[in-house]
MARLUM-328574 format. One record per residue (C-alpha): residue in three letters; x, y, z. Coordinates in pm, whole numbers, plus 50000, padded with zeros to 5 digits. Last residue first. Example, Ala and Ser with C-alpha at 12.3 -4.5 7.8 and 13.67 -1.06 7.14 Angstrom:
SER513674989450714;ALA512304955050780;
END
This chain:
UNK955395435771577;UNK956785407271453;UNK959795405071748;UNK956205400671982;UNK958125379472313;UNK961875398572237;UNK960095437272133;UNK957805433472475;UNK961665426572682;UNK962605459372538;UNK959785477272570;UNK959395467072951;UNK963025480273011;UNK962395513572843;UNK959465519673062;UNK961255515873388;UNK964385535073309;UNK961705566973180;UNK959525556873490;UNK962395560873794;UNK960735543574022;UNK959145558074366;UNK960035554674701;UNK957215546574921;UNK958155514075095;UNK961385530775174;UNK959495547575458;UNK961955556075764;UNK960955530875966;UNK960935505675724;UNK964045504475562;UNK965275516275880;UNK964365479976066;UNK965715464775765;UNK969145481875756;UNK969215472076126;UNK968595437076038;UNK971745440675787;UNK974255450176094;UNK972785422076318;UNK973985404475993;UNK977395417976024;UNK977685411176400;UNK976885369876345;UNK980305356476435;UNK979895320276511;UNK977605288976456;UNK974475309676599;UNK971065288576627;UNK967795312276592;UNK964675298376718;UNK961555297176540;UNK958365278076704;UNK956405248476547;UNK957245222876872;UNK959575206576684;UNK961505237676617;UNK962405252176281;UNK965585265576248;UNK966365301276157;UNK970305303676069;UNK973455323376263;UNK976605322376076;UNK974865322575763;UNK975495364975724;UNK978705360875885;UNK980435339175638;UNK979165365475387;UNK981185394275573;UNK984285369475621;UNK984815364975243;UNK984995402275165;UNK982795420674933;UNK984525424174616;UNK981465420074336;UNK979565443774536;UNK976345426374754;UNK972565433874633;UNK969215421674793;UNK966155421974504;UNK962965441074572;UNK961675440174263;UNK963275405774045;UNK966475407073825;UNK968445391674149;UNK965815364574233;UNK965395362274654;UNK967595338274789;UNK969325355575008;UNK966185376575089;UNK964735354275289;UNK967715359275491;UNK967185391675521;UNK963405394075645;UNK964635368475914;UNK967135388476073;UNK964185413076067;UNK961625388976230;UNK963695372776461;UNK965065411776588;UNK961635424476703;UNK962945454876814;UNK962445475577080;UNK962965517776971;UNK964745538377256;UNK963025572577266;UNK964785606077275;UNK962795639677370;UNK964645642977703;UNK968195624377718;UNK969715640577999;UNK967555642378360;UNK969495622778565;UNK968235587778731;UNK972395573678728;UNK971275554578444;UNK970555577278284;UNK967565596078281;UNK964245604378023;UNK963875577977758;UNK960725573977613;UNK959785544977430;UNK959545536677110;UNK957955506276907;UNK959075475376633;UNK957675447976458;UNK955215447876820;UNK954065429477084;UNK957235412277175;UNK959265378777034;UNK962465377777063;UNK963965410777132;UNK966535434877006;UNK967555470577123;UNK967375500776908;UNK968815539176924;UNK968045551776648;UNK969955586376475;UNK967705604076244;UNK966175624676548;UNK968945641176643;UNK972775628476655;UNK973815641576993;UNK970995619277144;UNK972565594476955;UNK975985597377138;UNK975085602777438;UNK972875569977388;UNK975595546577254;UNK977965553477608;UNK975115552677863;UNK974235520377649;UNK977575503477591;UNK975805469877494;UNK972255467577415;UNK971825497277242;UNK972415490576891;UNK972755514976664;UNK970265529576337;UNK971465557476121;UNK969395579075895;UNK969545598375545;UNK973615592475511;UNK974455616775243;UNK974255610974845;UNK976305629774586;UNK978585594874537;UNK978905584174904;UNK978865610575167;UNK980525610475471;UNK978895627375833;UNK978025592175957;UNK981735582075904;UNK982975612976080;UNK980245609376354;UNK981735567676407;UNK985035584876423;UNK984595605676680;UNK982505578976853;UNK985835549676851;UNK987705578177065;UNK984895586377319;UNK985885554777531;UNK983305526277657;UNK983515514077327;UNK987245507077306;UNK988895510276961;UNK988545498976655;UNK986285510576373;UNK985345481976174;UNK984155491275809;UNK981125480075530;UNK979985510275263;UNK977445500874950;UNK975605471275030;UNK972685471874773;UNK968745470974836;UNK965585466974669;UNK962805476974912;UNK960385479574643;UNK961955512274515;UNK965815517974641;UNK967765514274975;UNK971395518874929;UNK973575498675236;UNK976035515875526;UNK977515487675729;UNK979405495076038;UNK980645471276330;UNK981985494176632;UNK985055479976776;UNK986525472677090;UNK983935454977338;UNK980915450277063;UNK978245474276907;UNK976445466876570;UNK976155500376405;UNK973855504976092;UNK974435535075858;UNK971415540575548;UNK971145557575241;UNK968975566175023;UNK967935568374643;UNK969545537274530;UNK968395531074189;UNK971875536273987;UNK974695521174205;UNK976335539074468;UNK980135528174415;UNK982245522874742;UNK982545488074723;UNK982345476074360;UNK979775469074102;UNK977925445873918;UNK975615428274131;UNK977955400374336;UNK975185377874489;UNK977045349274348;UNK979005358674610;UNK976175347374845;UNK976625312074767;UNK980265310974903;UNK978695313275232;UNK976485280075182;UNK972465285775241;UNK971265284775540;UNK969525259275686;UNK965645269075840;UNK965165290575590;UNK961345284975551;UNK960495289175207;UNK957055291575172;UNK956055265575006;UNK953995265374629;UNK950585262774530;UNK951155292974282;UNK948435314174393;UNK947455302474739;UNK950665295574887;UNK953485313674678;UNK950875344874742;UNK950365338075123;UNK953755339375172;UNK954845367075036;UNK952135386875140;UNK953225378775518;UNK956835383775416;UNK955495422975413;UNK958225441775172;UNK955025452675010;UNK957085455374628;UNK957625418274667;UNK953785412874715;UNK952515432574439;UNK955025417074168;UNK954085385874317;UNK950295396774238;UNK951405411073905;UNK952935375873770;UNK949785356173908;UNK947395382173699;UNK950055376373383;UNK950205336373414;UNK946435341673363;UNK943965326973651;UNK940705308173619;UNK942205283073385;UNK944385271173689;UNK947545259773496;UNK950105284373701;UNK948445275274034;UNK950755243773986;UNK949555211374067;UNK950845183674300;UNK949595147974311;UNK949305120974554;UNK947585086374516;UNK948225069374840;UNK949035031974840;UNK952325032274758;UNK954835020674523;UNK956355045374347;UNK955085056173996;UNK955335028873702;UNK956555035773375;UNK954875050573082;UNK952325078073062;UNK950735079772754;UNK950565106872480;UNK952375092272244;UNK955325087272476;UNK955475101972852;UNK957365097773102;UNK957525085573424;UNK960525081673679;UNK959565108673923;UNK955645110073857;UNK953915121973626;UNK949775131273624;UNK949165143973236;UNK949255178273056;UNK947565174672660;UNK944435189672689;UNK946505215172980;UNK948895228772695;UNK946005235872471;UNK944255252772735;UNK947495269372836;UNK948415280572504;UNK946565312372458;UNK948255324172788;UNK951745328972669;UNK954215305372631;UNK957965310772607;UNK960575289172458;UNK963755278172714;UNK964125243572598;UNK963675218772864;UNK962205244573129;UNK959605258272900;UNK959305294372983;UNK955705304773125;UNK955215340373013;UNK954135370973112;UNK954225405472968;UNK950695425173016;UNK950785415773381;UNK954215422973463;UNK953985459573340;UNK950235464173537;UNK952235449173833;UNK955065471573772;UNK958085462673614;UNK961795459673701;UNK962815429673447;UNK959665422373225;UNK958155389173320;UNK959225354273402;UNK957405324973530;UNK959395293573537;UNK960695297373874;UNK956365293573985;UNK956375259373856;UNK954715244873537;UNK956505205573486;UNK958065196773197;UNK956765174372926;UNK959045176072538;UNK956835187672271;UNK959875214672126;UNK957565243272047;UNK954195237372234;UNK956085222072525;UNK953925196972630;UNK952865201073013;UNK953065180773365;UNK951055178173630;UNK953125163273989;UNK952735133674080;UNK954785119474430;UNK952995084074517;UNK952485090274841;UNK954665100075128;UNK956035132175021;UNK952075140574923;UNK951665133075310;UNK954015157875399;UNK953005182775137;UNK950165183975362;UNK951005187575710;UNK953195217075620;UNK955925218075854;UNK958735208375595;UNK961835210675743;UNK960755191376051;UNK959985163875796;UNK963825155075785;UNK964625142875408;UNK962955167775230;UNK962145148674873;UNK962635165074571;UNK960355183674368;UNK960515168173996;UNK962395182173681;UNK961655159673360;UNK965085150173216;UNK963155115073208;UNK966605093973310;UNK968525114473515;UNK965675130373705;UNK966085168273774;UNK966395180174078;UNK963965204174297;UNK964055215574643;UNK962515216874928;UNK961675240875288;UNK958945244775431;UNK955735261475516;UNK951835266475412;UNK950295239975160;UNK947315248374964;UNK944775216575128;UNK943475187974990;UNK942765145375171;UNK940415122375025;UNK940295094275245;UNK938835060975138;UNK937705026375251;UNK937654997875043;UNK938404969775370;UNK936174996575583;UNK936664992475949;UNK939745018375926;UNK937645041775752;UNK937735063076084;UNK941425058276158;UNK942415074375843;UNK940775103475979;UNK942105106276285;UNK945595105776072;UNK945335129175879;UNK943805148976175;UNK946935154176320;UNK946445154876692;UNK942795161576903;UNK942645189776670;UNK943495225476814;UNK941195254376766;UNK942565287876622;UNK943755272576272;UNK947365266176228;UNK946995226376189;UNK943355233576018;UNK944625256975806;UNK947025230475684;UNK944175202575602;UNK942295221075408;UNK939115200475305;UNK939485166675498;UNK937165144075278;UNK936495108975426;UNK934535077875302;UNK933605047375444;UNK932775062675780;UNK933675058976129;UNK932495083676356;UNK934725081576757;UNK937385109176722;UNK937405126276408;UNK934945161676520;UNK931425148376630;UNK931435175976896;UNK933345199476655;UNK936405214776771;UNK938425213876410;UNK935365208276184;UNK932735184976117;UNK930035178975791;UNK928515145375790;UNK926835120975541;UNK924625092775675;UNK923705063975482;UNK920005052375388;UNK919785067775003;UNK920605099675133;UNK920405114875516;UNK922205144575567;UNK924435157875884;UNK925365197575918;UNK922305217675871;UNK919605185775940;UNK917825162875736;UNK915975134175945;UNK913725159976067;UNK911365160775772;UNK912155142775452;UNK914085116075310;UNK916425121275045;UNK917095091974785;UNK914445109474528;UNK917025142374528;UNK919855119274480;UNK918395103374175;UNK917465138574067;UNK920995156574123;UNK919995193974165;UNK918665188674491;UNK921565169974631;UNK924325190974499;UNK922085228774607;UNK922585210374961;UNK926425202074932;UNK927135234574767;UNK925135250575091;UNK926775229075332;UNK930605236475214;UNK930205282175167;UNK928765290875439;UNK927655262475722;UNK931015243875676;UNK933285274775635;UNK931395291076009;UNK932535262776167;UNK935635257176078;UNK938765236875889;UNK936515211375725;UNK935705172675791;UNK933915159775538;UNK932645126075655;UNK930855099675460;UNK928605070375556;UNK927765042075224;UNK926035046474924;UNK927595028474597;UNK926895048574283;UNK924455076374374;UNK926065083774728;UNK929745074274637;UNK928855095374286;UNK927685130274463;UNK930435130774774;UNK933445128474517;UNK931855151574281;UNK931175176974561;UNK935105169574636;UNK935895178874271;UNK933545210074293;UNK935735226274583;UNK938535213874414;UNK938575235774103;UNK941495253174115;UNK941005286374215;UNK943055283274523;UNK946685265074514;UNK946665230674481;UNK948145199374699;UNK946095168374653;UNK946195137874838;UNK944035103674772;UNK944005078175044;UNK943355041475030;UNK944555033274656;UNK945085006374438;UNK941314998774424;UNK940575024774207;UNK937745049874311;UNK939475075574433;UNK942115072674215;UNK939965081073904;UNK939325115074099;UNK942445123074149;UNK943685117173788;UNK941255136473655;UNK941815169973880;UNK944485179773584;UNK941925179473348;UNK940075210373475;UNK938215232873197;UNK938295194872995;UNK935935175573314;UNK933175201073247;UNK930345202473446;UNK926655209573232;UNK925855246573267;UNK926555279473452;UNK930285287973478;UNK930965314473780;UNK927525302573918;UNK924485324473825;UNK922535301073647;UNK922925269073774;UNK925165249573768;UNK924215209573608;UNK925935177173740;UNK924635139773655;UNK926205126473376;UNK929675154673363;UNK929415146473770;UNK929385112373720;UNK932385113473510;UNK934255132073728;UNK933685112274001;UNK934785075873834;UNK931765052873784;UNK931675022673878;UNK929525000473709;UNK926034998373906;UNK925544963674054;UNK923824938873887;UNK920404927474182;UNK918194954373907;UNK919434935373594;UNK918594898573755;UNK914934907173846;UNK914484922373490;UNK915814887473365;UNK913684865873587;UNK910544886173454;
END
């Protein structure tokens, strides 16, 4: 009798998550993977969960793209601390209407599908939509503008599910809820907050560690760089990132969205059919087939770690949050060829939008903010092959941009080709006063030029300086000539507007418009574009002779991120030769680059070539 009274006063053994879950857990049929849960389909969320139990650690941060598995890893996380060791939880989501859809009815079909849970649930009134009673604790579901929200519920456990949509999300938190929440377990001595989001903005880099050879994300030294709330707080913990064997030389490196590579110039179908992940240490290729094997075998590194015989040796920096980084790349829900296509989709959109969102939620990646710009000598390396003057194959049309000053007329004439790839082709000061009809002729004899067999298809100037002057003259021009002024900020991309009079209130420019321009955005489209990969769609070409003082220009102005979270452009010096390239952009999409075909017969021999160098058997 004594010794059945002393077995049920031992305390369970503590139980990581994912090991309760693969006890406890079943799906049911009609889930994506019906069946017991499986720890091996997602090794790399391991680590995170053992940390959330080890006494090392207060707060556990993840950073993964979608299609991950994380939505199950926090139900594991909320399943074992009430089965194992009950005590108050909050999950604290990014709305409303996520919470009731999609978190509270996993949490719900969790409980009842768990039997020791199920027998810990009281009934009646006690149970409510958002807030459950098990075994005698309290769990909670709150969101961004909730009445319970951060502020005033402590809890022994808390899960804040998307942490950057919540810091762009419509309703504000009452400040960064990272930090609410670590207030709430702050009565807890083994309290614990379990923090995941895909991360939005900012701007790092990598480097490769001198000792390991394994190539880690570095640091960003001033967080304004890095606005994402949640790569912030993986900066400040213990820095893992997953890392794979090379299946041909065994060596770890670490799966990142740079080590993706598909057939030069192909289409999403193309890109598809040829991915591969390149090993960074020795260059082989790896195809789909291997990532299971590849992920068996991955573990949690962090800068300074390796491993030998399979373990990880050395110890990560000291800190007491557990933080680790994963690559959408070695999500076994998504081939390296379905993430290849979708970036081949979103380059070819020219939208930055699409950009963005697929670094973010299907390689798990920043968005690149280009807050500093990059060196000028940087941009020669831009340098594609041919010389000023030369149209290079691809470009189909061709556009004039005028930047207007006091004595000269700034004029760059690029090639616009499929996917919005682009190549400088023409650039020339014309001298002379701007408020005289001398510098004009000139401008029409330029805009009348061809280059190879091609014409100039459109011409965009700047109206903000010399007006009466810039609109005679593109009112002369027809409809192909734009008249544009720049501002921060309005409604629109871009939009015309009539213009009727002078500005003496005569009757002489009827049937032309004056297009308003959102000039952040387009400056901004080409600078993202400086670092855009050269063999990639919708790559941003310079001639191997362009001038020193043209790419000194490009950087002279930069996009810096503000405290506040707004964009303001800082100018070092002359900028007139990117105002130049944001008129390109503005035409690119004005006048419908985005549908410009490919050439297929160029198209098709490149993806045979690069599918004879992965399959050389065949």
């Amino acid at each position: 009798m004594w010794l059945r009274a002393a077995n049920a006063l031992r305390p369970k053994p503590i139980r990581s998550p994912w090991k309760w879950a693969e006890e406890n857990r079943q799906f049911p049929a009609g889930s994506a993977e019906p069946g017991p849960y499986r720890s091996d389909r997602t090794p790399y969320l391991v680590p995170l969960q053992e940390a959330c139990v080890s006494p090392r650690y207060r707060m556990t941060v993840a950073v993964l793209a979608t299609q991950m598995g994380k939505t199950a890893t926090m139900m594991n996380i909320v399943g074992r601390k009430l089965d194992d060791d009950p005590a108050s939880i909050i999950y604290f989501g990014p709305t409303k209407s996520h919470l009731e859809s999609v978190v509270e009815p996993q949490i719900t079909a969790m409980l009842r599908g768990v039997e020791s849970l199920r027998k810990s649930m009281p009934g009646g009134k006690a149970q409510k939509k958002l807030v459950k009673k098990v075994a005698g604790v309290t769990l909670r579901m709150a969101w961004v503008g909730s009445p319970t929200e951060l502020a005033s519920q402590p809890a022994h456990t808390v899960i804040v599910d998307e942490v950057d949509i919540m810091d762009a999300g419509k309703g504000k938190a009452k400040g960064d809820p990272l930090t609410s929440a670590r207030a709430r377990i702050a009565t807890y001595a083994d309290g614990n907050l379990f923090a995941v989001s895909t991360p939005t903005d900012g701007t790092v880099t990598t480097k490769v560690h001198p000792e390991t050879g394994i190539e880690h994300w570095e640091v960003s030294p001033d967080p304004r760089d890095v606005p994402s709330r949640i790569w912030r707080a993986w900066q400040e913990g213990t820095r893992h990132e997953w890392a794979v064997p090379c299946r041909h030389c065994g060596e770890y490196f670490v799966p990142r969205f740079k080590l993706l590579q598909w057939a030069k110039e192909a289409s999403p179908a193309e890109a598809r059919r040829t991915a591969r992940l390149v090993c960074s240490r020795c260059g082989a290729l790896h195809s789909d087939a291997d990532k299971l094997w590849m992920n068996e075998h991955g573990r949690a590194i962090a800068p300074g770690q390796k491993v030998i015989d399979g373990q990880v040796v050395g110890e990560p920096p000291e800190a007491d949050t557990f933080s680790l980084w994963v690559s959408g790349l070695m999500s076994p829900w998504k081939s390296f060829g379905q993430l290849a296509s979708y970036w081949v989709s979103a380059a070819r959109s020219g939208d930055q939008g699409t950009v963005r969102k697929t670094l973010n939620e299907d390689f798990g990646e920043l968005y690149m903010l280009r807050g500093q710009a990059p060196e000028w000598q940087e941009l020669k390396k831009l340098g594609a092959g041919y010389k000023r003057g030369d149209v290079p194959k691809g470009v189909q049309l061709l556009f004039l941009s005028v930047d207007v000053q006091n004595n000269r007329l700034v004029c760059a004439v690029r090639g616009w080709g499929p996917e919005f790839e682009s190549w400088l082709i023409h650039a020339e000061e014309l001298w002379g006063e701007t408020d005289k009809p001398e510098v004009y002729g000139r401008l029409t004899e330029l805009y009348g030029r061809k280059f190879g067999s091609l014409p100039i298809s459109a011409v965009a100037i700047d109206s903000g300086h010399r007006t009466e002057q810039v609109y005679e003259w593109a009112h002369a021009r027809g409809l192909k000539a734009y008249a544009t002024f720049g501002r921060a900020r309005p409604s629109k991309l871009y939009a015309a507007f009539d213009i009727e009079v002078d500005r003496y209130g005569k009757r002489r420019f009827a049937g032309m418009k004056r297009w308003i321009l959102d000039h952040s955005y387009f400056k901004g489209w080409v600078h993202d574009r400086l670092g855009w990969p050269p063999d990639q769609p919708g790559a941003w070409h310079l001639p191997d002779d362009v001038e020193d003082d043209y790419c000194k220009q490009l950087v002279a102005e930069q996009r810096m991120r503000l405290p506040s979270g707004g964009v303001q452009w800082v100018k070092s010096g002359a900028n007139d030769w990117l105002d130049c390239e944001a008129l390109q952009v503005f035409l690119a999409h004005v006048e419908g680059v985005r549908n410009l075909k490919k050439e297929s017969a160029k198209k098709a021999g490149t993806v045979a070539d690069l599918a004879r160098k992965l399959n050389p058997e065949e």
